[in-house]
KEMAR-127025 format. One record per residue (C-alpha): residue in one letter; z, x, y. Coordinates in nm, 3 decimals. Layout:
<sites>
+------+---------+---------+---------+
: resn :       z :       x :       y :
+------+---------+---------+---------+
:    a :       Z :       X :       Y :
...
+------+---------+---------+---------+
</sites>
This chain:
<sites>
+------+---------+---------+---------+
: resn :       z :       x :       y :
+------+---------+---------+---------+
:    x :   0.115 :   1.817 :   1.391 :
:    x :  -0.160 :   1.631 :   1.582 :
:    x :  -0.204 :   1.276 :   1.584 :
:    x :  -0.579 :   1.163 :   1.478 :
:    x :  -0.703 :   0.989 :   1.786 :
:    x :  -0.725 :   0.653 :   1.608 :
:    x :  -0.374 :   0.651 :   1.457 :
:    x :  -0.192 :   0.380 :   1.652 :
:    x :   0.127 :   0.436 :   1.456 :
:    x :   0.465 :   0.486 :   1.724 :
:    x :   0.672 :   0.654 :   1.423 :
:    x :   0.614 :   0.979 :   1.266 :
:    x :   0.491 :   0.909 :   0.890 :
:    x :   0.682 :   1.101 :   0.583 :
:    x :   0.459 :   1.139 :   0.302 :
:    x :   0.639 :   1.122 :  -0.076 :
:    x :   0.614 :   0.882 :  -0.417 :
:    x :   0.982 :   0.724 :  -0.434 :
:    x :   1.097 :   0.421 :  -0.596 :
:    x :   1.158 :   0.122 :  -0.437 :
:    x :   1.225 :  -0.293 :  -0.491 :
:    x :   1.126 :  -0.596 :  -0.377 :
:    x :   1.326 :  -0.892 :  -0.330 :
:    x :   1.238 :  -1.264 :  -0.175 :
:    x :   1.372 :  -1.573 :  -0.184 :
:    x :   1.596 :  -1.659 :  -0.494 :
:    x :   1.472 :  -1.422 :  -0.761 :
:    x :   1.761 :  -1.221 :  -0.903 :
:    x :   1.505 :  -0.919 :  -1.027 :
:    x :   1.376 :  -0.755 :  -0.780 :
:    x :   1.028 :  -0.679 :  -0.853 :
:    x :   0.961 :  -0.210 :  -0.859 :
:    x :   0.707 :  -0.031 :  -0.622 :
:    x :   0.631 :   0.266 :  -0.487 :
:    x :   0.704 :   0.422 :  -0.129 :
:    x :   0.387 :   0.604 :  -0.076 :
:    x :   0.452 :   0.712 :   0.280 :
:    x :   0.745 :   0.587 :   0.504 :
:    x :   0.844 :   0.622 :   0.883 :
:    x :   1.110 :   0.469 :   1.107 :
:    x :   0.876 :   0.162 :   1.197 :
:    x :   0.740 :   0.067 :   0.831 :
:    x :   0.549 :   0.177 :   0.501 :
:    x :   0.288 :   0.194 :   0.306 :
:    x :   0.382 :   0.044 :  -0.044 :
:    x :   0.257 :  -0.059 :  -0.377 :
:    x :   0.374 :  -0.295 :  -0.616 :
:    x :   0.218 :  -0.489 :  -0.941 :
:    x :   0.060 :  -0.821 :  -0.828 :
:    x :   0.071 :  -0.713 :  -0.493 :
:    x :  -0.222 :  -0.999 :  -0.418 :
:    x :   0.138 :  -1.218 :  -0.505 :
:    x :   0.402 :  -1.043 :  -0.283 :
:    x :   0.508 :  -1.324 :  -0.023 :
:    x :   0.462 :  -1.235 :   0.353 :
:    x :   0.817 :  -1.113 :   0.463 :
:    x :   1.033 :  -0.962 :   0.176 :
:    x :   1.359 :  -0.741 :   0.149 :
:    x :   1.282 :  -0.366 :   0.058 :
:    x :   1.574 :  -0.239 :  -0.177 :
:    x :   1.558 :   0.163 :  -0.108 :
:    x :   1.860 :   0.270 :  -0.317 :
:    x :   1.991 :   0.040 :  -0.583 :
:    x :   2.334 :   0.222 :  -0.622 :
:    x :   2.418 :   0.228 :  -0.183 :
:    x :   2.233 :  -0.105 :  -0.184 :
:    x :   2.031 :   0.040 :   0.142 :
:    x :   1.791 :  -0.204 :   0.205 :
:    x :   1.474 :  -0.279 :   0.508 :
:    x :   1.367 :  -0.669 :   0.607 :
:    x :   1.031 :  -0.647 :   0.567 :
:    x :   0.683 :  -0.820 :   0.717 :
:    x :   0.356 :  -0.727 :   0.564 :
:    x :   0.100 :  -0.555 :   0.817 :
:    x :  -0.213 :  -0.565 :   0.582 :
:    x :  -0.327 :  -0.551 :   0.256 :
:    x :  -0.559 :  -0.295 :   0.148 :
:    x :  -0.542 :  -0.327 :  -0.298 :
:    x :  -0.325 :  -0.146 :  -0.451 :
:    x :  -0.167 :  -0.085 :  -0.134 :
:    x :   0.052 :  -0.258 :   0.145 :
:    x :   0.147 :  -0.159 :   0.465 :
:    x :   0.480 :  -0.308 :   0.609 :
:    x :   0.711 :  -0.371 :   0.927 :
:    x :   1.020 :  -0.331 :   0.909 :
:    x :   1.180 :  -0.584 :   1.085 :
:    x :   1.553 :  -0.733 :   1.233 :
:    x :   1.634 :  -1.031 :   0.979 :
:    x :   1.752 :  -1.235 :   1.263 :
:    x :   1.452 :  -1.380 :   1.369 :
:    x :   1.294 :  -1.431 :   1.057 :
:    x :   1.485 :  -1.702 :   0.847 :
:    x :   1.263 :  -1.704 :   0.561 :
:    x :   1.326 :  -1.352 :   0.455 :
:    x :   1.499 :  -1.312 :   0.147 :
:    x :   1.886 :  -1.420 :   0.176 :
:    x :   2.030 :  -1.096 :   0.075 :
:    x :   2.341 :  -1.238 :  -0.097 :
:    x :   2.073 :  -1.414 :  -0.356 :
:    x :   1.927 :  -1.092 :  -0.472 :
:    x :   2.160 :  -0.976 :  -0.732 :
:    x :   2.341 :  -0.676 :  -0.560 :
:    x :   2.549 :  -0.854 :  -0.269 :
:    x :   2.381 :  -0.664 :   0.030 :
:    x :   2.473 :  -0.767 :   0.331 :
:    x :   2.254 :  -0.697 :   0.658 :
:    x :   2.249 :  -0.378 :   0.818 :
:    x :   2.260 :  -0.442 :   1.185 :
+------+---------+---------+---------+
</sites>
């Protein structure tokens, strides 16, 4: 598959409509949206009250294995969001992910 000349993305996108949830800072719900197109670098997402969504969030991808991305937001294009997906270590005001209701701890 060829690249369009203008795509700047490093990862190869998959295309698909999967559940997904947001957590940040204390909330104990985290908040549904929808994976519209993910790679190994970030996503394009979309969530109610997206205007809302904080900066840098944690991206629950499986409630039952608890698999979960650190997140930044890229842009904002309404309905949609594009994230990063990021190392938590340098980013202490992601979500803490032992405050989100399903004891994840950090994947790296």
């Amino acid at each position: 598959m060829r690249k369009h000349p203008l795509d700047v993305r490093r990862h190869q996108r998959k295309k698909g409509r999967l559940p997904a949830w947001i957590s940040y800072g204390g909330s104990t719900t985290p908040i549904p949206c929808v994976l519209w197109d993910v790679s190994d670098g970030g996503a394009c997402i979309t969530a109610a009250h997206s205007n809302m969504l904080p900066d840098t969030f944690v991206l629950i991808l499986n409630r039952a294995t608890k698999a979960h991305r650190f997140c930044n937001v890229v842009w904002r294009r309404p309905p949609h969001i594009g994230i990063k997906f990021v190392d938590p270590m340098p980013h202490p005001r992601l979500a803490d992910p032992n405050r989100i209701g399903y004891g994840i701890a950090s994947q790296r």
